[in-house]
C-alpha positions as a printed NumPy array, in Angstrom:
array([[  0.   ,   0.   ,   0.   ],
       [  2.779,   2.095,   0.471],
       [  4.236,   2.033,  -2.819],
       [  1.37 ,   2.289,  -4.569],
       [  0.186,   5.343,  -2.687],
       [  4.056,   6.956,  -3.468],
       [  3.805,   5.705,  -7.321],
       [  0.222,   6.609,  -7.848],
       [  0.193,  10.17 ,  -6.28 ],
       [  3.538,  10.787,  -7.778],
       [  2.337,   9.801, -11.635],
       [ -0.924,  12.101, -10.787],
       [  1.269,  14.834,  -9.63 ],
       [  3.349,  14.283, -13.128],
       [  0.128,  14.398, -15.127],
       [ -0.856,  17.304, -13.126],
       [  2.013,  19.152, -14.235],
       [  2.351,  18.109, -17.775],
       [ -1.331,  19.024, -18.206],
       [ -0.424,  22.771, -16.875],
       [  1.904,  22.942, -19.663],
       [ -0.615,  22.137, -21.856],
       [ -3.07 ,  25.128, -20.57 ],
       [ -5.533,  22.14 , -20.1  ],
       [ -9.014,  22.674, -18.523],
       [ -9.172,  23.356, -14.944],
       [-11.391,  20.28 , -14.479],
       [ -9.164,  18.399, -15.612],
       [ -6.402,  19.562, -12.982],
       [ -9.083,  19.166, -10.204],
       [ -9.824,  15.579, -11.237],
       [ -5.986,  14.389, -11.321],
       [ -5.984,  16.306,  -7.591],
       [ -8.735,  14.466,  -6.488],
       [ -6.9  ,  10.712,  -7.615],
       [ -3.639,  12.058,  -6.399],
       [ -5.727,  12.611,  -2.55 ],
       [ -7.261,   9.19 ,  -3.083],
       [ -3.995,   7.436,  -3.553],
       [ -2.561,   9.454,  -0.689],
       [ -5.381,   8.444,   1.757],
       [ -4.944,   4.967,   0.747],
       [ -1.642,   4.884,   1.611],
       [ -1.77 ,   6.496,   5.005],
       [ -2.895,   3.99 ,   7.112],
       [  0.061,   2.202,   6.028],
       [  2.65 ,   4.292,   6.678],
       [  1.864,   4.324,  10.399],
       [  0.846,   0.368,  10.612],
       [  4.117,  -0.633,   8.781],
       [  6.664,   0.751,  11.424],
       [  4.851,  -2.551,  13.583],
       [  6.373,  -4.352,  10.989],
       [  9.577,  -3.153,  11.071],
       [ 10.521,  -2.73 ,  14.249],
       [ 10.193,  -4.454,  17.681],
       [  7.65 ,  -3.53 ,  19.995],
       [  9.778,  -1.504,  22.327],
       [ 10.694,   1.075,  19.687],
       [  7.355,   1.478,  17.935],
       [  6.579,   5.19 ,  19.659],
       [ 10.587,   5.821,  18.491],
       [  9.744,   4.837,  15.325],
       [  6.366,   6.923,  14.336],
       [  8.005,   9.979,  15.801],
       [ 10.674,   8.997,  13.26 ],
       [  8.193,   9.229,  10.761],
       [  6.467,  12.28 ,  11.59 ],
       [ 10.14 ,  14.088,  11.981],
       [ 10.189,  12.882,   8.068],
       [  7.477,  14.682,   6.833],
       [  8.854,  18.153,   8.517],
       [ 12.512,  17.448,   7.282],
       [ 10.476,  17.261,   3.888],
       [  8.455,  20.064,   4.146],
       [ 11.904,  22.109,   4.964],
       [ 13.977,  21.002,   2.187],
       [ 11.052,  20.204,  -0.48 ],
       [  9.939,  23.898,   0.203],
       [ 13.75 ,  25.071,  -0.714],
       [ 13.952,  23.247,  -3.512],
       [ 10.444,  23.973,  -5.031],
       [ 11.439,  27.379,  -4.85 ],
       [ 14.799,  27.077,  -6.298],
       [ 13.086,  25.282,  -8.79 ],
       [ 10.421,  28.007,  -9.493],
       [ 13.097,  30.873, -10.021],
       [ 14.832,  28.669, -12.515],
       [ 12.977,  26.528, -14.966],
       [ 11.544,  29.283, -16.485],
       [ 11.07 ,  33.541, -16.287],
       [  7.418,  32.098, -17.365],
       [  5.703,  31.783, -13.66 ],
       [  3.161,  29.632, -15.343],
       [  5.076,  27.468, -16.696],
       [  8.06 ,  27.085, -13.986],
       [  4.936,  26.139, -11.788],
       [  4.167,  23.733, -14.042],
       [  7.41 ,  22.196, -14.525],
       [  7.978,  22.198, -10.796],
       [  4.846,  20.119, -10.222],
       [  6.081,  17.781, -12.574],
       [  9.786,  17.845, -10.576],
       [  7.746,  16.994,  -7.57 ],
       [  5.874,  14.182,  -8.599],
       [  8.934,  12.462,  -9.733],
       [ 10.239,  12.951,  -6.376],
       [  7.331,  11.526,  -4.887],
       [  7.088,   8.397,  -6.949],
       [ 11.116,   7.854,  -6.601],
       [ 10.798,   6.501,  -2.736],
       [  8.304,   3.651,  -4.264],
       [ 11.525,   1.785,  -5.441],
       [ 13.582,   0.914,  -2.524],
       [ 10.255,   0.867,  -0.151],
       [  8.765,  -2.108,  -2.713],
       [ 11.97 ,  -3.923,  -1.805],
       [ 11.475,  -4.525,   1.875],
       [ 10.388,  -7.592,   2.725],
       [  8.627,  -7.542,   5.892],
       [  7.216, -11.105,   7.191],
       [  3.604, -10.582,   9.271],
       [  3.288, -12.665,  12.274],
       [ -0.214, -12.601,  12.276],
       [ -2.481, -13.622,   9.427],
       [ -4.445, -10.532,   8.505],
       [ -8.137, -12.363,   7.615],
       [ -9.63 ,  -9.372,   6.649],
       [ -7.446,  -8.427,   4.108],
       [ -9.44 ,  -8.859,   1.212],
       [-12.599,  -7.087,   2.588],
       [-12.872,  -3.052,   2.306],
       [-15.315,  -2.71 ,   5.166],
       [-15.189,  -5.369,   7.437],
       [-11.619,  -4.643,   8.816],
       [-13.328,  -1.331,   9.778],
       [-16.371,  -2.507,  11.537],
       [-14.39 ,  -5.023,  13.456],
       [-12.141,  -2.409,  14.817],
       [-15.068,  -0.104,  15.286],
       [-16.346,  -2.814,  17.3  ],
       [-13.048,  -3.751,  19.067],
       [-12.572,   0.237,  20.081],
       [-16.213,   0.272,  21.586],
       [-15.284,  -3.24 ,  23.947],
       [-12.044,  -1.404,  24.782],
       [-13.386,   2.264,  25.92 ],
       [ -9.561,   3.901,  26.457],
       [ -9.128,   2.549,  22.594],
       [-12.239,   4.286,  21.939],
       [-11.701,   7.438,  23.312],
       [ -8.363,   8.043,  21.994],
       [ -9.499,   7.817,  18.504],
       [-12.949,   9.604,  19.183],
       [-10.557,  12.677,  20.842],
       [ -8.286,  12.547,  17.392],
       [-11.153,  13.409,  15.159],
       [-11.019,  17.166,  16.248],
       [ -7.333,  17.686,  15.632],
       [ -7.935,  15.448,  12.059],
       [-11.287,  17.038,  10.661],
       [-10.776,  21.057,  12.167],
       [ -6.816,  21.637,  12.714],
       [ -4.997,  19.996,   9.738],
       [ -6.989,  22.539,   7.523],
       [ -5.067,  25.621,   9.104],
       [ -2.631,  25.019,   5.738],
       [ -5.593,  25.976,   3.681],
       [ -5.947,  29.192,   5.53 ],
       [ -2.564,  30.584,   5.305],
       [ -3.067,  33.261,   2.484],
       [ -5.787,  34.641,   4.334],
       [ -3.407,  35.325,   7.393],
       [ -1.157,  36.905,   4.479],
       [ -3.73 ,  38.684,   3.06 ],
       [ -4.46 ,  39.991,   6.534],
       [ -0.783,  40.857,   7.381],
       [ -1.172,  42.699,   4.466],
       [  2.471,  40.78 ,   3.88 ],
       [  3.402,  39.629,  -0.348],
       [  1.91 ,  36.885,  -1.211],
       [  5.116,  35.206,  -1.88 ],
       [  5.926,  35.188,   2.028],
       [  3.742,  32.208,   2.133],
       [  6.882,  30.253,   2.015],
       [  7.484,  31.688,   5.356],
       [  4.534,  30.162,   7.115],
       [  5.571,  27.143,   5.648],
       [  8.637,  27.172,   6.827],
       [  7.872,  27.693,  10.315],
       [  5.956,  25.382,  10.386],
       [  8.509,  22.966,   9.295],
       [ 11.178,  23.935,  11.634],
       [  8.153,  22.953,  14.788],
       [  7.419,  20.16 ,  13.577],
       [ 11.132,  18.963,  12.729],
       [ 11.599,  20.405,  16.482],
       [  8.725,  18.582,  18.143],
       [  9.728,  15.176,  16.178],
       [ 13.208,  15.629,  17.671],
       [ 11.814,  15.538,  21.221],
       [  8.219,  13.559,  20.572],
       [  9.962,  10.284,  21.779],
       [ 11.901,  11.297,  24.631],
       [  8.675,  13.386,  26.066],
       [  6.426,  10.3  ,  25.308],
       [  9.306,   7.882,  27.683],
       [  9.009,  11.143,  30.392],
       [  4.983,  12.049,  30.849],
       [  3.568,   8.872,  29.233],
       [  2.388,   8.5  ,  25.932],
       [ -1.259,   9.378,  27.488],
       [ -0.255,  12.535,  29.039],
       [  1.752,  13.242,  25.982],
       [ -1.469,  13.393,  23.468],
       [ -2.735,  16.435,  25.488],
       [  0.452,  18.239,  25.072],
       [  0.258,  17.806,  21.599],
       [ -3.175,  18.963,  21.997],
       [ -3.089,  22.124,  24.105],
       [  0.427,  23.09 ,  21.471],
       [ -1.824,  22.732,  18.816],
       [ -4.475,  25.488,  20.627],
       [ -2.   ,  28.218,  21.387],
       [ -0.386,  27.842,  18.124],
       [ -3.559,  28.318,  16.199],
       [ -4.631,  31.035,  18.723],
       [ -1.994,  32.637,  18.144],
       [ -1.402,  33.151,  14.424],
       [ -5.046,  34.494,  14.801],
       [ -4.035,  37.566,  16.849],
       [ -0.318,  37.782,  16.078],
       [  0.289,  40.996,  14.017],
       [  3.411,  40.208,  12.506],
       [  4.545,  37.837,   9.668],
       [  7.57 ,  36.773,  12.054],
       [  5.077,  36.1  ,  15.238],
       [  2.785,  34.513,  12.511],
       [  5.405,  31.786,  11.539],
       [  6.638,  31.229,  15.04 ],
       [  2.841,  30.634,  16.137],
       [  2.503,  28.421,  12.791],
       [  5.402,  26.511,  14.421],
       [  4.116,  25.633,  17.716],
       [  1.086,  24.351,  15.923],
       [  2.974,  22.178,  13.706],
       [  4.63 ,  21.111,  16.409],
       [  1.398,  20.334,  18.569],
       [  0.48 ,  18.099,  15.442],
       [  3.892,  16.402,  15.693],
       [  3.787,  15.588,  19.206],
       [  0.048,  14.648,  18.755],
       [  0.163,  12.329,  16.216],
       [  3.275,  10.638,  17.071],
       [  1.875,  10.121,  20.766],
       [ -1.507,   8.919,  19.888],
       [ -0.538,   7.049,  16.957],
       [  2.109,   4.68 ,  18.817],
       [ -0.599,   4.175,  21.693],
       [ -3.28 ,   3.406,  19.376],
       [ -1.048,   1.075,  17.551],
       [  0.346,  -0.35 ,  20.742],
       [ -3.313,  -1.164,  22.175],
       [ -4.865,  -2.615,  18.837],
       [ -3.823,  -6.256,  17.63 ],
       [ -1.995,  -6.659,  14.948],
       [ -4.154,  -7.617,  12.868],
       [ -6.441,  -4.482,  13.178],
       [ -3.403,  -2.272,  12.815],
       [ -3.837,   0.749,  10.307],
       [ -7.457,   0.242,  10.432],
       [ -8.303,   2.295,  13.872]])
């Protein structure tokens, strides 16, 4: 699942950007967004219930916080080099956007490669497998019989449905800075450099206040940082308070992720 979430996003990303160049229809664009999202979603289950796979038990909150201090190391140097790449390619905007999209779908896909090498042996037959929906009405029905299970995920779907859509809202804050557009990249970065923080310290903090405790630190990190980008006045407080939240996310995810992971059986793993 992993590789073909990494090859399929990256070929719609590719597609994306080759259709740019084209001036194709923005329907078009939309649709390829909406298949690059669906291989995405498919694949993220997976890249939290793998790390079960790959390492022992002990290290399983050491390894998600590995992962999530991944993605920020990638949004830091993918947002350097999508902007080298955009004053480059072309004096054309249009068409260095274009030509960048295409870049990063190539970079997306590459990963596929050595991932669909692994070879990972599962201890535990996986009967459900086959089925789209049973696997998630079993664990439905395995978080209601365990209620700390239960409540974990049920306290994740704020941070998942309202939070994660702060990156949406970024220009807005610009446009209310009254900042150039193009400082964006700012945000962005600040937001990279707390979450590449808080995935630096996720797994000794999780060892220190329990990986319980831990969740609600994420939580409350997330609060102040959104907080306050809304009344900071400055692009520089802005990216700082974009930070904290990223970091929040970090320290969330990581935290609640190894704990639901730790508490489901294997074979329900990536499902919850």
């Amino acid at each position: 699942m992993v590789v073909l979430s990494l090859a399929g996003a990256g070929a719609a990303i590719v597609a994306t950007g080759l259709l740019a160049l084209a001036s194709s229809p923005l329907w078009a664009l939309v649709a390829l967004g909406c298949l690059m999202s669906t291989f995405q979603t498919l694949g993220a289950p997976a890249f939290i219930s793998i790390v079960n796979d790959l390492v022992p038990p002990r290290a399983i909150s050491s390894g998600v916080a590995l992962t999530f201090l991944g993605f920020n190391v990638g949004r830091i140097i993918g947002g350097i080099v999508g902007g080298v790449l955009l004053a480059a390619l072309s004096s054309d905007i249009v068409t260095s956007a274009a030509l960048t999209i295409v870049v990063a779908g190539l970079m997306q896909s590459i990963p596929a490669l050595p991932i669909s090498r692994l070879r990972v042996t599962e201890t535990v037959a996986r009967a459900t497998d086959r089925s789209m929906m049973r696997p998630l009405v079993e664990a439905a029905s395995y978080a209601r019989r365990y209620p700390t299970l239960g409540l974990i995920i049920l306290v994740s779907v704020a941070p998942g449905a309202i939070g994660l859509s702060y990156t949406f809202l970024l220009p807005v804050v610009i446009r209310d800075l009254g900042a150039n557009p193009g400082s964006i990249g700012l945000m962005y970065v600040g937001g990279g450099i707390g979450g590449l923080l808080a995935g630096l310290s996720a797994e000794p903090l999780m060892r220190r206040v329990g990986h319980g405790r831990t969740i609600f630190v994420g939580m409350g990190l997330i609060g102040v940082g959104l907080i306050s980008v809304g009344l900071s006045g400055t692009l520089v407080l802005a990216a700082v308070a974009i930070g904290v939240a990223q970091g929040g996310f970090a320290i969330y995810g990581s935290s609640s992720l190894s704990l639901v992971q730790s508490l489901s059986p294997a074979r329900l793993r990536g499902t919850p």
